[in-house]
C-alpha positions as CSV (number, residue, x, y, z in Angstrom):
1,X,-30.1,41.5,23.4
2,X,-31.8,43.7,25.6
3,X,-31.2,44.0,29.6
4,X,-34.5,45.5,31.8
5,X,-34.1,47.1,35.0
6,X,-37.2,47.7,37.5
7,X,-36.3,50.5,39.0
8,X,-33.3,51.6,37.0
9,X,-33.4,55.7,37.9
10,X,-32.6,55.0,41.7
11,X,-29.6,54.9,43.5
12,X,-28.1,51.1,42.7
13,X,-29.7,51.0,39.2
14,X,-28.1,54.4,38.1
15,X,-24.8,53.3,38.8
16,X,-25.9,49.7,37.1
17,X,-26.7,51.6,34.2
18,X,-23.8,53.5,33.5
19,X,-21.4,50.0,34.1
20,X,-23.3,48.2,31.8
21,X,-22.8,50.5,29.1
22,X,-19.0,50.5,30.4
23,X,-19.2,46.8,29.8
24,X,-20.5,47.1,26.1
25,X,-24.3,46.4,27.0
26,X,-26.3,49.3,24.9
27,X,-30.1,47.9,24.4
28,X,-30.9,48.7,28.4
29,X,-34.6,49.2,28.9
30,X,-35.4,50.7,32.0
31,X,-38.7,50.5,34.4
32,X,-40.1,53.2,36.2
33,X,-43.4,54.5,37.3
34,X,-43.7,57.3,35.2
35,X,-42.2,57.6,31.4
36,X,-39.6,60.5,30.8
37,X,-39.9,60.3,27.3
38,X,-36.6,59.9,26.7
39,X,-36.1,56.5,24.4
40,X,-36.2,53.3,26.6
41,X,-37.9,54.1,29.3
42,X,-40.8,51.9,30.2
43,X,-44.1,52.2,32.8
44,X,-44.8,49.2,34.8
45,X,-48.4,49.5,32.9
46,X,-46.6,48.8,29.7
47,X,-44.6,45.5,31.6
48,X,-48.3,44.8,33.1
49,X,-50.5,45.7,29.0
50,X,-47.2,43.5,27.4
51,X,-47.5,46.3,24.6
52,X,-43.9,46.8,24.5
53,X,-42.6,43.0,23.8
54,X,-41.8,43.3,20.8
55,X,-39.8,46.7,21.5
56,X,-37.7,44.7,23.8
57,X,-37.4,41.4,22.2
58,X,-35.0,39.2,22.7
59,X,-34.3,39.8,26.2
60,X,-30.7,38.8,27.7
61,X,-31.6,39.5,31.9
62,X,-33.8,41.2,33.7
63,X,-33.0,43.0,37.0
64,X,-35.5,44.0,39.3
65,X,-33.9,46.6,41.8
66,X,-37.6,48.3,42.6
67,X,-38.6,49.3,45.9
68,X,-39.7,52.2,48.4
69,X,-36.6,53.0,50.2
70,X,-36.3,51.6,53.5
71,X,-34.2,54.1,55.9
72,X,-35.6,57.0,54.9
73,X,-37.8,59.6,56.5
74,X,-40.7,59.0,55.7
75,X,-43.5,58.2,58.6
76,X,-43.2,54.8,59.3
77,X,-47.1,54.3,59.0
78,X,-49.4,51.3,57.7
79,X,-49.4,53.1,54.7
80,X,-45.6,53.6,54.0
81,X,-45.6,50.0,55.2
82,X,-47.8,48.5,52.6
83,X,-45.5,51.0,50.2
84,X,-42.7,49.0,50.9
85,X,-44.0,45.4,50.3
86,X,-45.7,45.9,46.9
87,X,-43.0,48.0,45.6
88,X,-40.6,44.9,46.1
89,X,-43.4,42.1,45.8
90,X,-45.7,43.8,44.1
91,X,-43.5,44.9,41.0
92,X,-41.9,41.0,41.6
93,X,-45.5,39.5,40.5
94,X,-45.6,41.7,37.6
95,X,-42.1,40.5,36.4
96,X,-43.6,36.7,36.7
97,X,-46.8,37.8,34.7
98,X,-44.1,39.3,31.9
99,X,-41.9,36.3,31.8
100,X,-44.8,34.1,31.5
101,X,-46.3,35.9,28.6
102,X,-43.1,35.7,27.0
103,X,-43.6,32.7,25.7
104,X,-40.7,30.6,24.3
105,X,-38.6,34.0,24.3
106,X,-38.0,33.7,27.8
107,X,-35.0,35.9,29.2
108,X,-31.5,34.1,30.3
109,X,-31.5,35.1,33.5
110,X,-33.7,37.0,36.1
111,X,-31.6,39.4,39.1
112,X,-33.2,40.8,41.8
113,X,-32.2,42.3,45.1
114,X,-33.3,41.0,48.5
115,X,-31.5,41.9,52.0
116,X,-29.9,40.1,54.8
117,X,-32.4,41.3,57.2
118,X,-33.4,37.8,56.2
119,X,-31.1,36.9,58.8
120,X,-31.9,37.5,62.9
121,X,-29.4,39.7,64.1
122,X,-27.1,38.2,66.3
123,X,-23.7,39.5,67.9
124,X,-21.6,35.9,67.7
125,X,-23.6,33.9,64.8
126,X,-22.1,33.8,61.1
127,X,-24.4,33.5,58.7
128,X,-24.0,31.7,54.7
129,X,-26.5,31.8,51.8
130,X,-27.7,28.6,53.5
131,X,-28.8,29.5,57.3
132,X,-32.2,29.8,57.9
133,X,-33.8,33.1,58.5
134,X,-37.2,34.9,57.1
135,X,-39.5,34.5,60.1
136,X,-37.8,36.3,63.4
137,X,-39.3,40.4,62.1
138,X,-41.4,42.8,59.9
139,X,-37.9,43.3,57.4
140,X,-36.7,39.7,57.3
141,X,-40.5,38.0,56.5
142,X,-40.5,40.9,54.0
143,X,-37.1,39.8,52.3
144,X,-38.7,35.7,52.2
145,X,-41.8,37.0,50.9
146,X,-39.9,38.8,48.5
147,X,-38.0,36.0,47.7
148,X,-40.6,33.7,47.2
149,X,-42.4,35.9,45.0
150,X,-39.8,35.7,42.2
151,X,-39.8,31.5,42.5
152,X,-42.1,30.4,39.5
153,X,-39.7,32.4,37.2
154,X,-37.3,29.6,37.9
155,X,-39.5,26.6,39.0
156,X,-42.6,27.3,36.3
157,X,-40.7,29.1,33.4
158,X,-37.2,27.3,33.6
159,X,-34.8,31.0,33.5
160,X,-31.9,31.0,35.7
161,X,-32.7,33.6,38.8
162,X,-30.1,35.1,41.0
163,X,-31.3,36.7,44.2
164,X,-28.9,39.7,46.1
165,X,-29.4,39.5,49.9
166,X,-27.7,42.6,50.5
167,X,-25.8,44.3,53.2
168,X,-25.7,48.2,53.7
169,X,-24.8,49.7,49.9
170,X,-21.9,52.2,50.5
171,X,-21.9,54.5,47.4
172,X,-21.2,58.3,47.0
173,X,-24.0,59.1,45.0
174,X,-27.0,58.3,48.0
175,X,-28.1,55.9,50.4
176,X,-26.6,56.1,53.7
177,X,-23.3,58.0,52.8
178,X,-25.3,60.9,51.3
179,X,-26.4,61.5,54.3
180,X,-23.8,61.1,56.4
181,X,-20.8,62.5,54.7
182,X,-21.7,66.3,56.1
183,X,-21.4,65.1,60.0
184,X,-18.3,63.1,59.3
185,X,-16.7,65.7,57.1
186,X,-16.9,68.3,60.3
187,X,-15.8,65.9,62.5
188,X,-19.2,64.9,64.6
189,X,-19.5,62.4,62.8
190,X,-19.6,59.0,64.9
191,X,-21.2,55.2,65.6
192,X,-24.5,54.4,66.3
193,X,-25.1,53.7,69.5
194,X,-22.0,51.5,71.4
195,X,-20.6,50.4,68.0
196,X,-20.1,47.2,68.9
197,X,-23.1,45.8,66.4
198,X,-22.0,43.7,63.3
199,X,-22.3,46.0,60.2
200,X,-22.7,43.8,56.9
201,X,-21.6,46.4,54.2
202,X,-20.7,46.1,50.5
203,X,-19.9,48.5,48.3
204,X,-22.0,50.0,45.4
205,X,-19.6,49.2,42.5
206,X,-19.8,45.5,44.0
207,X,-23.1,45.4,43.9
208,X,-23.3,46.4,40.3
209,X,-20.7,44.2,38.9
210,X,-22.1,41.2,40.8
211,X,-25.5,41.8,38.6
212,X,-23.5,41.5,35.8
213,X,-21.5,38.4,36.3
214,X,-24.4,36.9,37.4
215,X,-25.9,37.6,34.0
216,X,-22.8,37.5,31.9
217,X,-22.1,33.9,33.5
218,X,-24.5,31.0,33.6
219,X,-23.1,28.8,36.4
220,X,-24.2,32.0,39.2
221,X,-27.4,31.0,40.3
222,X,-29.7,31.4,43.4
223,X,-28.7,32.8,46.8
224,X,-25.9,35.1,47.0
225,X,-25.4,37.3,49.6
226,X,-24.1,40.4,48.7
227,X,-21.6,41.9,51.3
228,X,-18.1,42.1,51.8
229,X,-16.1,39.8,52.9
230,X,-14.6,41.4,55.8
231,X,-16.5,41.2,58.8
232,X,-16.6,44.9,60.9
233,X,-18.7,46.3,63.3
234,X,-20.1,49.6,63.6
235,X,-17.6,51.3,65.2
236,X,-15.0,50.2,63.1
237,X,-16.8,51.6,60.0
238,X,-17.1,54.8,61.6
239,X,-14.0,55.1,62.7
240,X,-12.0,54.1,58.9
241,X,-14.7,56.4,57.2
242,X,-13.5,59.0,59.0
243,X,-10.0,58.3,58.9
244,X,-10.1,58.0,55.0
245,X,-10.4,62.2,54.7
246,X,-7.7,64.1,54.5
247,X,-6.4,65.3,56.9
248,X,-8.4,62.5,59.4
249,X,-11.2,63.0,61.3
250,X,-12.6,62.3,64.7
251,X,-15.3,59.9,65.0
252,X,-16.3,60.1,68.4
253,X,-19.9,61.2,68.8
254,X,-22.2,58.5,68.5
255,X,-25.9,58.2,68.2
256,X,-28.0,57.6,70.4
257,X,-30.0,53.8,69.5
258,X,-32.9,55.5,70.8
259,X,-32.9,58.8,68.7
260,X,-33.1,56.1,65.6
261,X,-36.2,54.2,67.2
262,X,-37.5,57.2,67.5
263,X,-36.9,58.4,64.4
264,X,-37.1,55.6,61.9
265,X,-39.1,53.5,64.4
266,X,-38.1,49.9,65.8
267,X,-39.0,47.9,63.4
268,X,-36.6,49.8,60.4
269,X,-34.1,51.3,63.0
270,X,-32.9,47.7,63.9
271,X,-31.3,47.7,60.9
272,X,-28.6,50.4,61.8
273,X,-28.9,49.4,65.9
274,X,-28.3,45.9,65.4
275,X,-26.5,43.4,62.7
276,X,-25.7,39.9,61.2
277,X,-22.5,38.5,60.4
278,X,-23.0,37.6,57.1
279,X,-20.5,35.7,55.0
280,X,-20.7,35.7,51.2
281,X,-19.8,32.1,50.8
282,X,-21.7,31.3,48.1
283,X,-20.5,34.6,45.9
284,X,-17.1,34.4,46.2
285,X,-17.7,30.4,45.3
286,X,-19.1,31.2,42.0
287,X,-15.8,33.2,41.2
288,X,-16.7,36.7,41.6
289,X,-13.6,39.0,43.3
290,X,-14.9,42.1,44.9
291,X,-13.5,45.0,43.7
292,X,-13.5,46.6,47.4
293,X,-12.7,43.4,49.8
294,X,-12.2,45.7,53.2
295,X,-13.9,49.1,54.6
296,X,-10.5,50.8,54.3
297,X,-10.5,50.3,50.5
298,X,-14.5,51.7,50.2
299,X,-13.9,54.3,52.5
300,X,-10.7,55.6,50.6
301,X,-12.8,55.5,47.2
302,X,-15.9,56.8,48.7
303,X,-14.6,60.0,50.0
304,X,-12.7,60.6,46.1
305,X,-15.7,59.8,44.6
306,X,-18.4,62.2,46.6
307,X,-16.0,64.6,45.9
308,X,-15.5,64.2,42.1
309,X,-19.6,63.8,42.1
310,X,-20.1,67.0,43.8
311,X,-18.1,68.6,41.7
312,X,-15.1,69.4,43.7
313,X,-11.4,68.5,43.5
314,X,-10.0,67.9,47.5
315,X,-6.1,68.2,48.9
316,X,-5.3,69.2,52.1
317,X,-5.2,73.1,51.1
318,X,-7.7,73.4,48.3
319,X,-11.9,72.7,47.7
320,X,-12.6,74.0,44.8
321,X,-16.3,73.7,42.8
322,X,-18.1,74.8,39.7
323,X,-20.8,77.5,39.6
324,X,-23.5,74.9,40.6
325,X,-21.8,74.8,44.3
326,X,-20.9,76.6,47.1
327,X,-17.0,77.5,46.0
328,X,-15.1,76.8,49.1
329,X,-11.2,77.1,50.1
330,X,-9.7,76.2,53.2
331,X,-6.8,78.1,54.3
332,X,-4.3,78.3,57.2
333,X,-5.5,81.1,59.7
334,X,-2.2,80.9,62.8
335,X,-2.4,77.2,62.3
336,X,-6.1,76.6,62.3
337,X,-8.0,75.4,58.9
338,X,-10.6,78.1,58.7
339,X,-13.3,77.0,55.6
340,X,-13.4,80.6,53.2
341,X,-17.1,80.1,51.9
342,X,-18.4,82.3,48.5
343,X,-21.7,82.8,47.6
344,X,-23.6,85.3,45.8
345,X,-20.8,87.5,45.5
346,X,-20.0,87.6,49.3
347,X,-16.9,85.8,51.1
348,X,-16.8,85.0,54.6
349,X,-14.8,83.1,56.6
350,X,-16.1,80.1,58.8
351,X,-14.2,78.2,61.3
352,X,-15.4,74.1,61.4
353,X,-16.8,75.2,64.5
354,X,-18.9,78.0,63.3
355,X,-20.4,76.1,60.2
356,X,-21.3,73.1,62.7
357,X,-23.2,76.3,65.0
358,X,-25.1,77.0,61.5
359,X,-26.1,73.6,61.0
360,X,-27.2,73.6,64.4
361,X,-29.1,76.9,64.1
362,X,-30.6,75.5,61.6
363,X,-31.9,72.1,63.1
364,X,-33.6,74.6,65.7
365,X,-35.3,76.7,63.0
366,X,-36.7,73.2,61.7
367,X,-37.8,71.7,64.9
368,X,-39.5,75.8,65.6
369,X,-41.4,75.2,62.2
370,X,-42.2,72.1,63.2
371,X,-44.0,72.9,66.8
372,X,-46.5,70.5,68.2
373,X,-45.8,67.3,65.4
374,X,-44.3,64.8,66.1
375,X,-40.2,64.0,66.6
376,X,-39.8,62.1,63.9
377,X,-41.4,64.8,61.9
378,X,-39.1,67.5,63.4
379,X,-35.9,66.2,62.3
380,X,-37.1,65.1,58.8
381,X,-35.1,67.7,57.0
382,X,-31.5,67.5,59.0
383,X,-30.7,65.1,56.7
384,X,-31.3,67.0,53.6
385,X,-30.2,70.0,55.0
386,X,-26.7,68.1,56.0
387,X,-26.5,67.2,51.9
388,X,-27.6,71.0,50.9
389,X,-24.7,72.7,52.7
């Protein structure tokens, strides 16, 4: 039997793809906007046209994890906006079309993500799969909508459906550690803002292998949020993130709330500058044991696994790389780790200091280029620039 995945080639449904297989799982079809030619791919025209049921026929779960990222940088405009809600609700309705025309070779189970931005944030207030929420902003009316979107599958069709509201996905391969790893490996890497604002998290293998109980076991149904169950704030992700390299690092430079607003804008920066406590009550009643329970245990794997995806092997003396990467060693210079950078044939020697100067060099030559635009515009490429080095 076949699995489908709406939006398989991004950051969660990669990693979903290759556990999956792990798990024995080989007829995965996956959903994107644009065939690559490459066996099972499929284009949301051919879900839309039906051409391709008999292709996928029968069909064990679908998993929608399709949708315009949130934090990136792109302009927060109208347009973006509108981006955002039909690539969740949008591709949602077309799932409901597909599952209708199924027939009486409807799918087990239907999987799709949602977020707890459903949930006001709030300092003191815990929230379960059963608190209200959906109506306080922008992001959480865009989670009920999304929601409510997926409802006939189960209410009109009679197929088991399992919704995700996630917390932020930790995972080496994107999302918000890609970014960040560069400014925490250097040591200015820091909270945002005072810290002290809940930070509901979960890791990306957790993530992953809650899709696939959920399908593998028929009692998991409805709500569930998605987040570990240990309860942190900002601060203290920031500050076991950073402790988890070897040897430690600092993490005392936070940012600024407002640089996100301005940035991101309010209405997607209040993700990062505020939080929910958010229990997953209903998950861990269904059975499921996350594989990463506390920050310490994802940051400890996180920092192994960038590394190993990169393509370099960490210790306290040695970074080494293959030819795809800058080779780097770090050596002892009178009792101060200097980083020995080769490239192109040339070796230099940086101190930590010197390649954060670089990287700052570089944000200048960025915001130069970008004269007379915007702010948020300026700093668009830092964060590409922080994954490039």
């Amino acid at each position: 039997m076949s699995v489908i995945i709406g939006g398989g080639k991004g950051f969660i449904g990669q990693r979903l793809v290759q556990l999956l297989r792990e798990k024995g799982f080989q007829n995965i079809w996956i959903v994107s906007r644009k065939s690559d030619g490459q066996g099972n791919t499929l284009t949301w025209d051919d879900i839309r046209s039906g051409t391709t049921l008999s292709s996928v026929k029968p069909i064990k779960a679908i998993v929608n994890l399709a949708g315009a990222p949130l934090l990136s940088f792109q302009r927060w405009t109208d347009a973006y906006k509108n981006e955002v809600v039909q690539s969740r609700i949008g591709t949602t309705k077309t799932f409901v079309d597909f599952v209708r025309d199924l027939k009486d070779e409807k799918p087990e189970v239907y999987v799709s993500m949602s977020g707890v931005s459903y949930y006001k944030p709030d300092p003191v207030k815990e929230y379960t799969e059963t608190s209200e929420g959906g109506d306080y902003d922008f992001l959480s009316r865009l989670a009920r909508d999304w929601e409510q979107a997926s409802e006939p599958i189960e209410t009109k069709f009679n197929v088991r459906r399992v919704i995700l509201r996630s917390g932020g996905v930790l995972g080496s391969s994107g999302g918000m550690i890609g970014s960040m790893y560069w400014p925490f490996f250097l040591g200015v890497g820091g909270p945002i803002g005072n810290g002290q604002q809940p930070f509901p998290w979960v890791h990306l293998d957790d993530v992953c292998l809650l899709i696939i109980y959920a399908i593998q076991n028929n009692h998991v149904n409805g709500i569930l949020n998605a987040c570990a169950p240990e309860l942190i704030t900002n601060r203290e992700f920031s500050q076991t993130f950073a402790h988890a390299f070897s040897p430690p690092r600092p993490a005392i430079f936070p940012m600024p709330a407002f640089l996100l607003n301005t940035l991101l804008g309010p209405e997607r920066a209040i993700v990062a500058t505020q939080g929910q406590k958010v229990i997953p009550q209903a998950t861990l009643q269904t059975g499921y044991t996350f594989k990463y329970p506390t920050i310490k245990e994802a940051s400890q794997d996180l920092t192994k696994l960038f590394q190993r995806l990169i393509g370099r092997k960490f210790d306290d003396s040695i970074i080494q790389s293959d030819i795809n990467y800058y080779p780097f060693k770090v050596v002892n210079n009178n009792g101060r780790s200097n980083i020995q950078v080769e490239y192109k044939k040339e070796t230099k020697l940086f101190t930590p200091e010197e390649i954060l100067s670089m990287i700052l060099l570089k944000m200048k030559e960025i915001a130069q280029a970008y004269v007379g635009k915007k702010v948020s515009e300026v700093v668009m490429g830092v964060p590409a620039y922080f994954n490039y080095l």
